[in-house]
C-alpha positions as a LaTeX table, in Angstrom:
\begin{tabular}{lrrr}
\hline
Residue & $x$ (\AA) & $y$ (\AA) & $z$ (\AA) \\
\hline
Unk1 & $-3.14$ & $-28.63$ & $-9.36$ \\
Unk2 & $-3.12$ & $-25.55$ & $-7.60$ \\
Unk3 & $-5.73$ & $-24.22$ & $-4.74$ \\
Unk4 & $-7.45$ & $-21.19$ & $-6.47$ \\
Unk5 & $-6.29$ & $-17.92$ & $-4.90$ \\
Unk6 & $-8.47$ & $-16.11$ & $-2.76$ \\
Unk7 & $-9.05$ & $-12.75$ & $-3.17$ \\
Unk8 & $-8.28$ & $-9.92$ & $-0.67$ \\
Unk9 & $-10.88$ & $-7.67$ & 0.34 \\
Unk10 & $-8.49$ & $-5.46$ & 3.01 \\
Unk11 & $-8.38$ & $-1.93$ & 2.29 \\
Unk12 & $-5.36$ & $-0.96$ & 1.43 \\
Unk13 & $-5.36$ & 2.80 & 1.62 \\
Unk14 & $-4.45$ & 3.70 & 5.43 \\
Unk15 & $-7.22$ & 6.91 & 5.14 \\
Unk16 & $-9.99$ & 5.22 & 3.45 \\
Unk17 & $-9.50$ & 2.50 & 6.48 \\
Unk18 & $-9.45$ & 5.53 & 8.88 \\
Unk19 & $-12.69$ & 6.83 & 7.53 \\
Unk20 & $-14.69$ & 3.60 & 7.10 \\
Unk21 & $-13.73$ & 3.30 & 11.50 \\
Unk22 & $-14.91$ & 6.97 & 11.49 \\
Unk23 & $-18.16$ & 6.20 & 10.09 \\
Unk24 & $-19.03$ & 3.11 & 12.02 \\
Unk25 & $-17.72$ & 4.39 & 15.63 \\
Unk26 & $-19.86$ & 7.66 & 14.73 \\
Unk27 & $-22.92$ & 5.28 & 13.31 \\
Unk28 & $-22.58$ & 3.15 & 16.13 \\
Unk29 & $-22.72$ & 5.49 & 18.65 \\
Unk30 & $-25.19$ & 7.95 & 16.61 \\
Unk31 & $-27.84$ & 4.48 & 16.86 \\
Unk32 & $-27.41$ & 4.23 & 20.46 \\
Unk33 & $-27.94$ & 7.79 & 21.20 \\
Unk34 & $-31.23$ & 7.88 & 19.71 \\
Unk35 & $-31.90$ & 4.56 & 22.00 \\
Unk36 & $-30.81$ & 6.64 & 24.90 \\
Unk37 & $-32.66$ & 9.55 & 23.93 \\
Unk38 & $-36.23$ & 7.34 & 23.66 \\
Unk39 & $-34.91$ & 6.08 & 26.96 \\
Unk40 & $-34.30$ & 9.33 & 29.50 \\
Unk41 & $-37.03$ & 11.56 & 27.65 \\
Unk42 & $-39.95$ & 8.81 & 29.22 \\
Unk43 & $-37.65$ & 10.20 & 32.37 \\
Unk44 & $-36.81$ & 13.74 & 32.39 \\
Unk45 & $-37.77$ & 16.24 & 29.31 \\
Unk46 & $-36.83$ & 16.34 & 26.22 \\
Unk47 & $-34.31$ & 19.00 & 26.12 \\
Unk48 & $-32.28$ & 18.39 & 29.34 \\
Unk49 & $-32.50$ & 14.87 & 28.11 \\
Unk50 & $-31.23$ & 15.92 & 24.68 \\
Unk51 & $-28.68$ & 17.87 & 26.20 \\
Unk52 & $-27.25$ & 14.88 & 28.22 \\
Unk53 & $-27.16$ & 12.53 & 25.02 \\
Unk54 & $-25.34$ & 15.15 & 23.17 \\
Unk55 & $-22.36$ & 15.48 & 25.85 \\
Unk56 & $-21.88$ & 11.83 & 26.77 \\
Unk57 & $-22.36$ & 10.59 & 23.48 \\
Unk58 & $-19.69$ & 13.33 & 22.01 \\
Unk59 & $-17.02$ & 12.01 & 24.85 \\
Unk60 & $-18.12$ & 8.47 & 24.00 \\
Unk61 & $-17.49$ & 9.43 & 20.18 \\
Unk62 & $-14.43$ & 11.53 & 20.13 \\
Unk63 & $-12.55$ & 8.72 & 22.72 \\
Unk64 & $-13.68$ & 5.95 & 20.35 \\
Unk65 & $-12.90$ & 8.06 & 17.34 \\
Unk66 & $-9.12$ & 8.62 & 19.07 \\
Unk67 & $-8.78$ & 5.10 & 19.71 \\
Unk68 & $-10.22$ & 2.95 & 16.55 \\
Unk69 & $-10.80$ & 5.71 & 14.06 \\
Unk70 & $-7.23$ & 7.37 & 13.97 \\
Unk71 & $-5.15$ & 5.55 & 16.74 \\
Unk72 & $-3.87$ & 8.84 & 18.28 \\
Unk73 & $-2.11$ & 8.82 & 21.15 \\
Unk74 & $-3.35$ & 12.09 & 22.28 \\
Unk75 & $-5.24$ & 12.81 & 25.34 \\
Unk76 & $-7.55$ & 14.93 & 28.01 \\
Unk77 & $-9.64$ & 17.51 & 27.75 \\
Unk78 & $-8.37$ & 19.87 & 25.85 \\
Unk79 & $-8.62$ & 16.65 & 22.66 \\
Unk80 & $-12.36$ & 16.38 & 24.03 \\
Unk81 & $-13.07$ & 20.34 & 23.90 \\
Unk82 & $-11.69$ & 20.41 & 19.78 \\
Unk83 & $-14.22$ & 17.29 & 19.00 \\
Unk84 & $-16.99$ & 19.84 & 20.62 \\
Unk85 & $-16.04$ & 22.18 & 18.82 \\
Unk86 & $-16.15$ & 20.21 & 15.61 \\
Unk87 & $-19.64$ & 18.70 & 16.54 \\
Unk88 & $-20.98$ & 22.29 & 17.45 \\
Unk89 & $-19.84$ & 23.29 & 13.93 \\
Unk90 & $-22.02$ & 20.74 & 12.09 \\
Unk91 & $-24.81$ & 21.10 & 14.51 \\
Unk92 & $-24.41$ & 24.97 & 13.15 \\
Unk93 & $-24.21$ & 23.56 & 9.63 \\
Unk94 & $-27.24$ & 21.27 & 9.35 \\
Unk95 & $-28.97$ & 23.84 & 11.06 \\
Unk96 & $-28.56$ & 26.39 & 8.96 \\
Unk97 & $-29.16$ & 24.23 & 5.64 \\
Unk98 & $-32.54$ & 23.22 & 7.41 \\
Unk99 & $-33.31$ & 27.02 & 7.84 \\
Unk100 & $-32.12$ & 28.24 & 3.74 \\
Unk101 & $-34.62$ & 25.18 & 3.02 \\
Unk102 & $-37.57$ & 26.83 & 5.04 \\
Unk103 & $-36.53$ & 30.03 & 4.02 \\
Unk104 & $-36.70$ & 28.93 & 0.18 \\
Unk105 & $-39.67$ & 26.80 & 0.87 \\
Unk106 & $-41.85$ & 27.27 & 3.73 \\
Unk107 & $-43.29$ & 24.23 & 3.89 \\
Unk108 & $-41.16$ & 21.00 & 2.73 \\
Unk109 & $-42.36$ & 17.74 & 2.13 \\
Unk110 & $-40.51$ & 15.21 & 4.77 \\
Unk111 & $-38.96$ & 13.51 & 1.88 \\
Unk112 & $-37.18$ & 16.76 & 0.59 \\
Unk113 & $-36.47$ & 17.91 & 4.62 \\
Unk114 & $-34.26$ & 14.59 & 4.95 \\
Unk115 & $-32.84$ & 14.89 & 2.00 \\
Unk116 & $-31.72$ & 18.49 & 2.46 \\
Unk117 & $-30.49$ & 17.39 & 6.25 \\
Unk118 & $-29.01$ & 13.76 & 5.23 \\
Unk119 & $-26.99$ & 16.01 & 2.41 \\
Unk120 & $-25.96$ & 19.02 & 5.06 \\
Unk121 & $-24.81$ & 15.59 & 7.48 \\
Unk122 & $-22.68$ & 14.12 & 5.40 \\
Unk123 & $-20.94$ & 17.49 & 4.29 \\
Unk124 & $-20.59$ & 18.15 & 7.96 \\
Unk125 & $-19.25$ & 14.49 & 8.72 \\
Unk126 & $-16.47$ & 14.72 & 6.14 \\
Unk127 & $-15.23$ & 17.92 & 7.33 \\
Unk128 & $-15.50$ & 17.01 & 10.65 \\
Unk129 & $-13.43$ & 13.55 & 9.69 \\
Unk130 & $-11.08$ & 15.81 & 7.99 \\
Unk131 & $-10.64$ & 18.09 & 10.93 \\
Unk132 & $-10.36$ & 15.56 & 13.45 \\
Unk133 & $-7.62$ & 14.11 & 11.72 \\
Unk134 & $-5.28$ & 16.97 & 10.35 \\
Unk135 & $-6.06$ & 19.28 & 14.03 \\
Unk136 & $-7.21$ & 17.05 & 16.88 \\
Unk137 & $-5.76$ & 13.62 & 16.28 \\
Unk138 & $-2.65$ & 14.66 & 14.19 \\
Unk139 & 0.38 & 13.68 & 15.22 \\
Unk140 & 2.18 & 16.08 & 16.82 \\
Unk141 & 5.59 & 14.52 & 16.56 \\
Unk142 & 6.13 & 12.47 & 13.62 \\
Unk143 & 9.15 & 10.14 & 13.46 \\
Unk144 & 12.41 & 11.32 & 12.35 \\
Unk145 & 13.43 & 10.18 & 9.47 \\
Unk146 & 17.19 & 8.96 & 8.83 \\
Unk147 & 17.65 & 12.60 & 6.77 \\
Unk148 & 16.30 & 14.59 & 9.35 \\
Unk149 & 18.99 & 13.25 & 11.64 \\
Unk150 & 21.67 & 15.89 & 13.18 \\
Unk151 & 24.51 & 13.84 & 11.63 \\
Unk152 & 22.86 & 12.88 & 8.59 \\
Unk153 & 24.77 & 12.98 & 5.10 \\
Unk154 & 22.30 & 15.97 & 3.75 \\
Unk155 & 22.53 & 18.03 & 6.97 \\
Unk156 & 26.85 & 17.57 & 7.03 \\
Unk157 & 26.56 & 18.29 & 3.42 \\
Unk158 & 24.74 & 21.29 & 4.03 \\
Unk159 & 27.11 & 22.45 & 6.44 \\
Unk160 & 30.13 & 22.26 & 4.77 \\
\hline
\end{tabular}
């Protein structure tokens, strides 16, 4: 008698894995922000304390994001700057989907409001996952493969 087999749950597709690390190391640090943000604005106001949540927890993000979500080796500010960028882009985004909805109807019921923004978020999250990984976390030099190689038998082919 044989044990029964177990089944796998791993996912096997390398960018559904990278998005499913995108969405929790975003959640994650999305759910402490707003902790932080109840936090400092007992402190200092609102705005300056929004403000401060905004930059740390974008750093916090886009290093966590470079080191779980896509494993990039790239680095410094200039990696940090493109997340920003990214981020001020959806901010822009949900934004403007909150003003069409006030433009279209004045005044919203709360349930149709986060509906409109949860919808506009998770538009802006996938293009911001897409962007992160195909402009700020792409690798900029992929391996060589045995083809590409100066002595390889397609590039002495090609030169005879």
């Amino acid at each position: 008698m044989t044990a029964p087999s177990r089944r796998q749950t791993r996912i096997s597709h390398p960018l559904v894995a990278a998005f499913v690390r995108f969405v929790v190391c975003g959640g994650g640090v999305g759910l402490m922000s707003s902790g932080a943000l109840v936090l400092l604005s007992e402190r200092i106001p609102m705005v300056v304390a929004n403000a401060l949540v905004a930059v740390v927890s974008t750093v916090i993000a886009t290093e966590l994001h470079r080191r779980v979500s896509f494993r990039s080796e790239r680095k410094g500010w200039g990696v940090h700057l493109q997340s920003g960028v990214t981020v001020a882009v959806s901010y822009a985004f949900t934004t403007g989907a909150l003003l069409c909805l006030h433009a279209v109807r004045p005044e919203p019921s709360a349930l149709v409001e986060q509906a409109v923004y949860l919808s506009a978020s998770a538009l802006a999250g996938v293009a911001r996952f897409a962007l992160l990984r195909v402009v700020v976390f792409a690798d900029r030099n992929p391996p060589r493969s045995r083809d590409d190689s100066p002595l390889s038998k397609v590039a002495v082919a090609m030169a005879a």
